[in-house]
C-alpha positions in Angstrom: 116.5 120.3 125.8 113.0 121.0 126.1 112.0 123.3 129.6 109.4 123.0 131.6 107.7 125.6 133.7 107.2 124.5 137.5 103.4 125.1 136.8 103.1 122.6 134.2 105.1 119.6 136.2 102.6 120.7 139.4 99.7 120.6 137.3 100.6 117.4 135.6 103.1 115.5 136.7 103.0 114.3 140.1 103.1 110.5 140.3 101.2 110.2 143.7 97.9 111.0 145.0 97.5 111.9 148.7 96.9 114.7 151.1 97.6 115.1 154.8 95.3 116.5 157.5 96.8 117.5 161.4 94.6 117.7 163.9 95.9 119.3 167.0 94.3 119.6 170.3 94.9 123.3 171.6 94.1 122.9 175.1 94.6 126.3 176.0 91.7 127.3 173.7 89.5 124.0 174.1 89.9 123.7 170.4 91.0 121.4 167.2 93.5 122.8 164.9 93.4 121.3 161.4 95.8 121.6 158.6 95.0 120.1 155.4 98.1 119.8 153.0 96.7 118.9 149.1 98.6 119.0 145.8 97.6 122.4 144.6 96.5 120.4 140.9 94.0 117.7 142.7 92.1 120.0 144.6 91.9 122.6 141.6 90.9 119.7 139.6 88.0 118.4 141.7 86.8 121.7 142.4 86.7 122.4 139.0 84.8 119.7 137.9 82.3 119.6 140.6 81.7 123.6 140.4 81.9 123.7 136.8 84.1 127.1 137.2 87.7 127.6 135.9 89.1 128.6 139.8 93.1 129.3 138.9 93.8 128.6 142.1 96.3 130.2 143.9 97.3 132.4 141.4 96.5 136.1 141.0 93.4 135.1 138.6 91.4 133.1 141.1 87.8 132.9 141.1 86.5 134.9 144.3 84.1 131.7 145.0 87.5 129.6 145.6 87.2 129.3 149.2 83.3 128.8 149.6 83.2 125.9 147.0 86.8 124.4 149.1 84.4 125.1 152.4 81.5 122.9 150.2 84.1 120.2 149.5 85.4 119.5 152.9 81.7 119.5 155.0 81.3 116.3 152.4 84.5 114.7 152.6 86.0 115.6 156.0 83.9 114.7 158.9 84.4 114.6 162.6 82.7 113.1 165.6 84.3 113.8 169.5 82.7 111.6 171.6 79.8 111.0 169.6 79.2 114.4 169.2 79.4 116.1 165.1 81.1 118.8 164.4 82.0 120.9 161.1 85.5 122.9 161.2 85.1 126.2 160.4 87.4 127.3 157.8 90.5 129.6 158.4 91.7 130.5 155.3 94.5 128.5 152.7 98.4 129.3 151.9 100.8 128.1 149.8 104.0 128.0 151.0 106.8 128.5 148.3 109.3 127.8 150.8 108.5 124.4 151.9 106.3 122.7 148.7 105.2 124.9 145.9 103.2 121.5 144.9 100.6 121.9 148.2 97.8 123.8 149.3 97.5 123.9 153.2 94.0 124.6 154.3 92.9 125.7 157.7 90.3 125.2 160.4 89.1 125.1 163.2 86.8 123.4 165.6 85.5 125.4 169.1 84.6 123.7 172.5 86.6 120.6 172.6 88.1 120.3 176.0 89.0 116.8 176.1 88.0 114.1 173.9 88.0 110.4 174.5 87.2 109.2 171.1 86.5 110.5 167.3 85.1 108.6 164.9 86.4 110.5 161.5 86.6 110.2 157.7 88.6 111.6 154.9 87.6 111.1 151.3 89.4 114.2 150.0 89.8 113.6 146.3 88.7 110.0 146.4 85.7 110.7 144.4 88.7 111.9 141.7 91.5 109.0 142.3 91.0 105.4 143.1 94.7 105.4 143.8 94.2 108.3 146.7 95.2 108.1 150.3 94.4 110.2 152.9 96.6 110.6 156.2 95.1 112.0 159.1 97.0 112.7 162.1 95.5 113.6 165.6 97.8 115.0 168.6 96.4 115.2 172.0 97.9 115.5 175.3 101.0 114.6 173.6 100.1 111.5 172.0 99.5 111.3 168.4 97.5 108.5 166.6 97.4 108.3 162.8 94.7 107.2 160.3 96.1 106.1 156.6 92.3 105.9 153.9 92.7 104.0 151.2 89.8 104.1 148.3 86.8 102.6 149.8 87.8 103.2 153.5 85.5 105.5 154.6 84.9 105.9 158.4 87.9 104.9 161.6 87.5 105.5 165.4 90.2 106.1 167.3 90.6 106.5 171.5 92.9 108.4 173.9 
């Protein structure tokens, strides 16, 4: 019986396309936390193609301009506006965590100076522009309540209110 490596069924096997993005109110800090979970093998592949740069990401061989072209990325296919006010997250750094899903890549950030928010108007097109079958989940928390937005290809833009 043929065996396959764990990198080659991450690279080329998974049978959905998705990611999911949390977005935490720290009140303590007057700040957004965001986590962005993607399949390691989307985000490689869209980075890939739009840099035109082999990026063997997250392996010892990756291409030092990884995390500037993931910062690119995101500013074009994340956005955020708090009360009619834009902001861009600044980035935090990425993991992979073996323990929980060897198949993800968590991304964070950060956004400073939010001490309360009443609405956001948001969108999340990560890897849409690569699957027409993608759907994003982003999920805000604030004050305890949390409040979830599912994209679908070709959903672009939600608001949502506290």
């Amino acid at each position: 019986m043929p065996c396959l490596s764990i990198s080659s069924f991450t690279r080329e096997y998974h049978p959905i396309h998705l990611s999911i993005t949390d977005v935490e109110h720290n009140p303590k800090d007057q700040s957004l936390e965001i986590v962005h979970k993607v399949f390691i093998d989307d985000l490689e592949k869209i980075l890939e193609s739009t840099y035109r740069t082999r990026l063997h990401l997250a392996t010892d061989k990756e291409h030092a301009d990884t995390d500037k072209f993931i910062v690119d990325y995101l500013k074009k296919h994340f956005t955020l506006e708090i009360d009619g006010k834009s902001y861009v997250p600044d980035f935090h750094g990425k993991f992979v965590n073996a323990k929980e899903d060897i198949f993800a890549v968590w991304i964070l950030a950060k956004v400073e100076g939010i001490a309360q928010i009443k609405t956001i108007k948001h969108s999340n097109t990560i890897l849409m522009d690569l699957y027409d079958d993608q759907e994003n989940f982003t999920h805000f928390k604030y004050l305890g309540k949390r409040k979830s937005t599912r994209f679908k290809y070709q959903e672009k833009i939600d608001e949502i209110s506290f």
